[in-house]
C-alpha positions in Angstrom: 0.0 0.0 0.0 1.1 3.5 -0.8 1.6 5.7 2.2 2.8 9.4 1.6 2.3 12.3 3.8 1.0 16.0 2.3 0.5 19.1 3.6 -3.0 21.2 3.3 -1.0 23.4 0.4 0.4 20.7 -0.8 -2.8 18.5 -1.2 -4.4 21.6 -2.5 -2.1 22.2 -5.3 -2.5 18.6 -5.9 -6.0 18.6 -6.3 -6.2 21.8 -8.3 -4.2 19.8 -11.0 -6.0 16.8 -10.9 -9.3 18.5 -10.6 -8.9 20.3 -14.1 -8.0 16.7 -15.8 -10.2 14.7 -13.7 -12.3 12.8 -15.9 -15.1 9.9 -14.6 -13.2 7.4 -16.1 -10.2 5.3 -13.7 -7.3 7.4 -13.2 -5.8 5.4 -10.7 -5.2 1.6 -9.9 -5.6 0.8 -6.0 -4.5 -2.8 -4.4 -7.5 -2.6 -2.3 -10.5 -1.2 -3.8 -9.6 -1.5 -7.7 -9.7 1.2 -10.6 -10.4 4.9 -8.4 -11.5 8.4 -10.3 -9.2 10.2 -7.4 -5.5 9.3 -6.7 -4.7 7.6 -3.9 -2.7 10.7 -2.4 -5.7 13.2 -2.4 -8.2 10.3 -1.5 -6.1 10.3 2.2 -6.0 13.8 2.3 -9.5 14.2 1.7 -10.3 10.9 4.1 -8.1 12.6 6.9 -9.7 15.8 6.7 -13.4 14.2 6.5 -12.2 12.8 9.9 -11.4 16.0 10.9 -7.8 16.2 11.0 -6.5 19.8 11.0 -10.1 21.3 11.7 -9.7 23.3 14.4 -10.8 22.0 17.8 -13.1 25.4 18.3 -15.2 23.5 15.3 -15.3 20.8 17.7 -16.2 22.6 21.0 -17.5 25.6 20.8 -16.7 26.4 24.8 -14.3 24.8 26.9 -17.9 25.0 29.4 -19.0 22.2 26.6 -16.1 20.0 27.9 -15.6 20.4 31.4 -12.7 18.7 33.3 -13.5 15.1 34.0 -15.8 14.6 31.5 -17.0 12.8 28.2 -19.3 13.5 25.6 -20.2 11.6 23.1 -21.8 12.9 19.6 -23.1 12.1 16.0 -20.8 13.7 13.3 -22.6 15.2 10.7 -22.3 14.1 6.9 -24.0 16.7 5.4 -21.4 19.2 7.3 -18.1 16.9 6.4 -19.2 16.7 2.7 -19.5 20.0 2.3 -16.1 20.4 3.9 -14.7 17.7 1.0 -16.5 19.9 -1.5 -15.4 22.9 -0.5 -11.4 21.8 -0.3 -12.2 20.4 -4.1 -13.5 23.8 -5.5 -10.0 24.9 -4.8 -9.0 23.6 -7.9 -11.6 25.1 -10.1 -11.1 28.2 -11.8 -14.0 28.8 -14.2 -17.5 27.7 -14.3 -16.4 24.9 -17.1 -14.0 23.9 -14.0 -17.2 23.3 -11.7 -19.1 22.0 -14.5 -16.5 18.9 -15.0 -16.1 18.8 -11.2 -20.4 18.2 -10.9 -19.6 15.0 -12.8 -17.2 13.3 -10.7 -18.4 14.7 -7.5 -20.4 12.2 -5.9 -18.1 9.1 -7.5 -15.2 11.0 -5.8 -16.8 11.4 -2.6 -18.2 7.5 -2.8 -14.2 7.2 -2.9 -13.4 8.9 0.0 -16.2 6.9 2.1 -13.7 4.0 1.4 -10.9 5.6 2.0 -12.1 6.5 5.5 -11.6 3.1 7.0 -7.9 2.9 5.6 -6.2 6.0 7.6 -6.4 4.1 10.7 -5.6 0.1 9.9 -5.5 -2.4 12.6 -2.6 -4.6 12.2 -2.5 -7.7 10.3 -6.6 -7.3 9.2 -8.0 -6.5 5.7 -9.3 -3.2 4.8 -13.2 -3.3 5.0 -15.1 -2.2 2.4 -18.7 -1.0 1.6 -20.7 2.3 2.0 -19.8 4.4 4.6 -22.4 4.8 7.6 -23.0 7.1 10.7 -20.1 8.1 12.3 -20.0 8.8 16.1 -17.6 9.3 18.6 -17.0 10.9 22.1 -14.3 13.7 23.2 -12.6 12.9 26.5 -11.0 15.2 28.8 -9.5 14.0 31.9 -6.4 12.8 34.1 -6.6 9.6 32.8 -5.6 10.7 29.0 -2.7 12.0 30.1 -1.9 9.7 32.9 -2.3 6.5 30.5 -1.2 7.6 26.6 -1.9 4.7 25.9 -5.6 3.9 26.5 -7.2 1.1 24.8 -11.0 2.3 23.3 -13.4 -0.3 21.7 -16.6 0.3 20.8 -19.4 -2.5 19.9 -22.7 -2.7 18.6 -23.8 -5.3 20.8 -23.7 -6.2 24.1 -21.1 -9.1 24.6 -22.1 -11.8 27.2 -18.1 -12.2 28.2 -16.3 -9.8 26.7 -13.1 -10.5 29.1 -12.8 -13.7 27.6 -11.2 -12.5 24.6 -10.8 -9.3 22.2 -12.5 -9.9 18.9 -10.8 -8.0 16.2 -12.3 -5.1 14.3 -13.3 -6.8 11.4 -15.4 -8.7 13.4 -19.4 -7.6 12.9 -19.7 -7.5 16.5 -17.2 -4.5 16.8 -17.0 -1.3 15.1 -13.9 -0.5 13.9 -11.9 2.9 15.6 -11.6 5.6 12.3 -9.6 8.3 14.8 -8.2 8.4 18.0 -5.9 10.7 19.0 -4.5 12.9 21.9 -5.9 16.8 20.8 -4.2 18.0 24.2 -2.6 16.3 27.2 -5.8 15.8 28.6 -8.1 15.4 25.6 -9.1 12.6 23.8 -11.0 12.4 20.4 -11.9 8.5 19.2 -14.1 8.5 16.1 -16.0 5.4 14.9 -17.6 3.4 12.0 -21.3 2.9 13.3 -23.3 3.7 16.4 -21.5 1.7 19.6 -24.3 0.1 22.5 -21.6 -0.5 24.5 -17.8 1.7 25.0 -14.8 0.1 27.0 -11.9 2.7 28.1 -9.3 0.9 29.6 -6.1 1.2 31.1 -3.0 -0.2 29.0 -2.7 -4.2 29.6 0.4 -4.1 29.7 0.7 -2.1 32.5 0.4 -3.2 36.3 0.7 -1.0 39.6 0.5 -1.5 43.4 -2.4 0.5 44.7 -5.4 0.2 46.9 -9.4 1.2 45.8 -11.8 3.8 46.8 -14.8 2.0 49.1 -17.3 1.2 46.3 -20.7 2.9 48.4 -18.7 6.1 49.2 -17.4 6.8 45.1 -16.0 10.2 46.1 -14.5 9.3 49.5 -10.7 9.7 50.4 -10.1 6.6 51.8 -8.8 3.9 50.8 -9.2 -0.1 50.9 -7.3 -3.4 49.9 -8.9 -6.2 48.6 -6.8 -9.5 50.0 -5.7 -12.5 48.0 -4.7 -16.2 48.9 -1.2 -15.8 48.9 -1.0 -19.4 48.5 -2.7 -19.4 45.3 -3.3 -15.8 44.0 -6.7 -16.2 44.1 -9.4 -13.3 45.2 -10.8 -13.7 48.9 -14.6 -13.3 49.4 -13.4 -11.4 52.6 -14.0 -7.8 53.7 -11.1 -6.2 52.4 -8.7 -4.2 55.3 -8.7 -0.3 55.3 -5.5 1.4 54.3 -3.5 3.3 57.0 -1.9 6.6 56.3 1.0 8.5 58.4 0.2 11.3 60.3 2.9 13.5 58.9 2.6 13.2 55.5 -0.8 13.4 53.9 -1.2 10.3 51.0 1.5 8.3 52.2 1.0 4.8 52.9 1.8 3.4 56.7 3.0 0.3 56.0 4.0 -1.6 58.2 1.0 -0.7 60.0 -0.9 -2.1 56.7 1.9 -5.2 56.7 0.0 -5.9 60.1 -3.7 -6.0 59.3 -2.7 -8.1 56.1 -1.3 -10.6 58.3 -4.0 -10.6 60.6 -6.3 -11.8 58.4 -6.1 -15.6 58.5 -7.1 -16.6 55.2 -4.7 -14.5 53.1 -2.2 -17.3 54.0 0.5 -15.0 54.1 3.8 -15.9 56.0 3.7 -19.2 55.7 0.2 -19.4 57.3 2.2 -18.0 60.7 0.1 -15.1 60.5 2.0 -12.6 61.9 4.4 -12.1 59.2 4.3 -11.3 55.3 7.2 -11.9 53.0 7.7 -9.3 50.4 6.6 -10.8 47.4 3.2 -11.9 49.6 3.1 -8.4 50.4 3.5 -7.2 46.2 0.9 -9.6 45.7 -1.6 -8.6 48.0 -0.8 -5.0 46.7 -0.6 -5.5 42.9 -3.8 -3.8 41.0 -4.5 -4.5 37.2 -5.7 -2.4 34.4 -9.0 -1.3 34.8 -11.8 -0.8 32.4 -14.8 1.9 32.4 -17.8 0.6 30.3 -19.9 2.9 29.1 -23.3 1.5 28.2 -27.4 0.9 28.5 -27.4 0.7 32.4 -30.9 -1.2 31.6 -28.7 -4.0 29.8 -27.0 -4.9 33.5 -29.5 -4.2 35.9 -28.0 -6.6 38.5 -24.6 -4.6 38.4 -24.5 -1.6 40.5 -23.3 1.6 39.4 -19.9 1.6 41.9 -19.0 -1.6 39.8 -18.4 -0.3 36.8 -15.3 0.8 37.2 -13.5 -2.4 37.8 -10.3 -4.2 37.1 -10.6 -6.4 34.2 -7.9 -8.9 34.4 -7.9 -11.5 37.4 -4.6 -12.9 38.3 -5.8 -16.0 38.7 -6.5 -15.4 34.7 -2.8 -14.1 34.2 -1.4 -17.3 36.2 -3.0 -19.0 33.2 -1.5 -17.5 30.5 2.0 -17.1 31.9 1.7 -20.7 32.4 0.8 -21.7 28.7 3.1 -19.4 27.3 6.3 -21.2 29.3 5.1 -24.4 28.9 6.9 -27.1 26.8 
């Protein structure tokens, strides 16, 4: 496949030229979608600005009010208003009214082209470019901590609500999932994701590949400051169906974790198994395990669709390291 990056005055040039010999027969040969009116260079230019690249993010919201801090909104993006935006970029080229006359031909086989060429700026690797007429594009913009505390958030959006979707990711050419046209980092805090259809169900979640020590806010009190650790068998990593132990903090410095104070109410706990079921002790890598969090996932969704999951559980880790002890295990295996 042909990749080459242009500039807005160099794409405009471009299609000035090729506007004036444009003709509705093939002027271009593409591996993926066959014989094309419009070269493959001015189709991606055209594709990445109908995707909004280089629009200014005032087109996008109005009034930073729109977006407040810690906050998402999701939206439909109008066709009518990005078509007019391809038209208008094409006009560039046209110089008399014989100019727009031959343009009028070619206009809406050209912009058929560019529907196409939509799923193609963004390619998940290793799958086949998907084809067919393009449809509603939605999205959401994100501003928050967690953009620019985790560049590298995973988004996936699905048209369906999956019955286990921790048991494996299906890939975007599945029907199932719709596949990501846009995402990308406008600011250190803001997020735009764009997609091919209308989602029922949005997963944000933190980079897999990524674990941390850390303890959880009490799920009945969202916005409280304290803090509480679930326990684990550290015989068997498993999680305990056990009240989990409140964190301590030091007097003298605010946020910082007391801990041998929280070594001690780990230990007391008899059926974390920790220090060699003594009780009274915990090693450090029964103390790492009992502290290790995974990534976690916020689903955004129909709360009708899980009416026997409370709100506070949304926000949840996603990985179990019972499920990780799994993998590890068939990855070193003979």
């Amino acid at each position: 496949m042909r990749v080459q990056a242009m500039t807005g005055a160099e794409a405009i040039g471009t299609i000035r030229e090729a506007v004036i010999d444009m003709e509705p027969t093939p002027a271009d040969t593409d591996d993926d979608f066959g014989d094309r009116v419009v070269p493959f260079e001015i189709r991606q230019w055209m594709a990445r600005l109908r995707l909004l690249e280089a629009v200014p993010f005032a087109y996008l919201a109005a009034d930073s009010e729109l977006l407040p801090r810690e906050s998402i909104r999701f939206f439909y993006l109008d066709r009518a208003w990005t078509d007019a935006l391809i038209q208008g970029a094409m006009s560039v080229g046209t110089v008399n009214s014989s100019d727009r006359a031959e343009l009028a031909k070619v206009y809406e086989q050209a912009r058929d082209e560019v529907d196409e060429e939509e799923r193609r700026v963004r390619l998940a690797g290793g799958e086949d470019v998907q084809q067919g007429p393009a449809g509603t594009v939605t999205g959401f913009l994100l501003r928050s901590r967690a953009v620019s505390g985790w560049p590298g958030l995973h988004v996936r959006a699905y048209s369906v609500e999956l019955e286990k979707p921790d048991d494996e990711i299906i890939p975007e050419s599945d029907p199932r999932r719709l596949k990501v046209l846009r995402m990308e980092r406008l600011a250190p805090a803001v997020l735009l994701v764009l997609f091919d259809g209308v989602p029922a169900v949005v997963h944000v979640e933190e980079p897999r590949q990524g674990i941390q020590f850390g303890a959880l806010r009490p799920e009945a009190e969202p916005l409280s400051t304290t803090r509480e650790l679930p326990l684990r068998d550290a015989s068997t990593g498993a999680d305990l169906a056990v009240p989990p132990v409140s964190v301590p903090f030091r007097r003298d410095s605010a946020g910082v974790i007391h801990m041998r104070k929280l070594r001690d109410r780990i230990a007391a706990v008899p059926a974390t198994k920790v220090g060699g079921n003594t009780g009274m002790s915990v090693d450090a890598n029964e103390f790492a395990l009992e502290m290790l969090r995974f990534p976690f996932r916020q689903v955004f969704g129909d709360p009708a669709n899980e009416p026997s999951q409370p709100l506070g559980d949304v926000f949840r880790p996603k990985v179990s390291f019972a499920l990780l002890e799994q993998r590890f295990r068939t990855v070193i295996s003979p």
